[in-house]
C-alpha positions as CSV (number, residue, x, y, z in Angstrom):
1,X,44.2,11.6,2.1
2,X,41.7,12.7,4.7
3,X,39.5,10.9,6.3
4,X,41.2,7.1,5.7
5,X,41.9,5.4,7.8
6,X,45.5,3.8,6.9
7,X,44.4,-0.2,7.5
8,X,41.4,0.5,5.7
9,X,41.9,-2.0,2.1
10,X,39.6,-1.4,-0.4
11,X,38.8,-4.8,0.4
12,X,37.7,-4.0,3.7
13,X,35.9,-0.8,2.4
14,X,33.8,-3.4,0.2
15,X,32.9,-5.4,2.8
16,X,31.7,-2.5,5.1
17,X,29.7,-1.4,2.1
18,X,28.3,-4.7,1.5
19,X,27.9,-5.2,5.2
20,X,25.7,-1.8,5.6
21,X,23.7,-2.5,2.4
22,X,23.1,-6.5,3.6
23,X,21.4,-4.4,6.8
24,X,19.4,-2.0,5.3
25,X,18.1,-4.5,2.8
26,X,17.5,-6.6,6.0
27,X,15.2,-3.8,7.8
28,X,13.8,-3.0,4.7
29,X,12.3,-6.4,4.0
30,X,11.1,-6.9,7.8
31,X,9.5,-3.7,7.5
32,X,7.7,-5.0,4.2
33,X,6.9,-8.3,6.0
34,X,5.4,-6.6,9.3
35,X,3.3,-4.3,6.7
36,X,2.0,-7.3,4.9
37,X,1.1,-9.0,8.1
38,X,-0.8,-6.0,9.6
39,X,-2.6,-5.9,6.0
40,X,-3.6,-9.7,6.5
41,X,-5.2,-9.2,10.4
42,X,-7.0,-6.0,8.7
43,X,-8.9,-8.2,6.4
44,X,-9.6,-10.6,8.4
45,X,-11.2,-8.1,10.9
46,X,-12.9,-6.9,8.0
47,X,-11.0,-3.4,8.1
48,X,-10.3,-1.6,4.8
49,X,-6.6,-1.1,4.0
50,X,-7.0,2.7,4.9
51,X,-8.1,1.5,8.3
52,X,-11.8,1.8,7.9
53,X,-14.3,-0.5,7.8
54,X,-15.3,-2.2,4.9
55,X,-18.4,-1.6,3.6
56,X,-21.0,-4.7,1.6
């Protein structure tokens, strides 16, 4: 077959799969977290969440 490796285990093959989606998941949730957070300090400076300022 082309393209496997011969030690690769289909054990092995799962846990790289895991592995990478364990990661992205990772990023992904920082990336959520970091948004949230900049929404937060927005409000508090009294910015709209387009980035303009909100109006009374």
């Amino acid at each position: 077959m082309a393209g496997k490796r011969p030690s690769d285990t289909p054990q092995q093959s799962r846990e790289e799969r895991l592995k990478a989606a364990l990661k992205a998941n990772l990023a992904r949730r920082k990336a959520q977290s970091r948004a949230r957070q900049a929404g937060q300090e927005d409000r508090a400076a009294g910015k709209a969440p387009g980035g303009q300022q909100e109006k009374d």
